[in-house]
C-alpha positions, 0 to 999 in steps of 0.5 A: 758218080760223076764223069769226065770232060775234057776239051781241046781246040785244034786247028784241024777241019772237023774231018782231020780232027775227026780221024785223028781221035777214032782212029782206037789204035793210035790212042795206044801211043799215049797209055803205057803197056797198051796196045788196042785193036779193032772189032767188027763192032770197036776195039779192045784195048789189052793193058799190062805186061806179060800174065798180068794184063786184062781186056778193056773191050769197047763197043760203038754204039752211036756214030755220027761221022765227023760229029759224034760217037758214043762207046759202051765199056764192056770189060769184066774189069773196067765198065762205064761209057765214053762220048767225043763230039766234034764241033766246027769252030773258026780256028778248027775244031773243038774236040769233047772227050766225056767219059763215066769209067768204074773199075769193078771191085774198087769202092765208091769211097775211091771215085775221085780218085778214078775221076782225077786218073782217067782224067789225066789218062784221056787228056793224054790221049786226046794230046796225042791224037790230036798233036 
């Protein structure tokens, strides 16, 4: 299954741009009955209202502050990996979101349709983050 990428230019120094998307709480702002909180090792991000909710637990696996970090998804619902680089460019910065995400029980048939989500779902957060 193919992933996501979603890039955006901001005029923030590599830095700013940098603390702006790994800051995992704040990308909170953009996903609906979301709230996210570290780890000794990333965060967790705990979706829904009420009993109905699920854990989206998040690992770090790689981190190259400013440049990049690689995350593992971990969940019993939602597995895959994410990747954010950060470029230095003469306006700013260039932010890459690359994400492969699989809900677990939902049939292949149904990958475009995760893809097309996550991919409105991170551009959120990116816009957020970012703005």
């Amino acid at each position: 299954m193919d992933g996501i990428e979603i890039v955006r230019e901001v005029p923030l120094p590599p830095e700013e741009a940098w603390a702006r998307v790994t800051d995992w709480p704040r990308h909170a702002r953009a996903v609906p009955l979301t709230r996210i909180t570290r780890t000794a090792d990333g965060f967790v991000a705990r979706t829904g209202l009420g009993r109905l909710r699920f854990d989206d637990p998040m690992r770090v696996v790689e981190s190259d502050p400013p440049w990049r970090c690689r995350l593992v998804k971990e969940g019993r619902v939602v597995t895959g990996w994410a990747e954010i680089v950060v470029e230095e460019i003469p306006s700013g910065s260039r932010v890459t979101w690359r994400e492969l995400a699989h809900v677990r029980g939902v049939p292949r048939v149904f990958a475009g349709l995760e893809r097309r989500s996550a991919h409105v779902l991170f551009s959120r957060v990116l816009d957020e983050v970012l703005g």
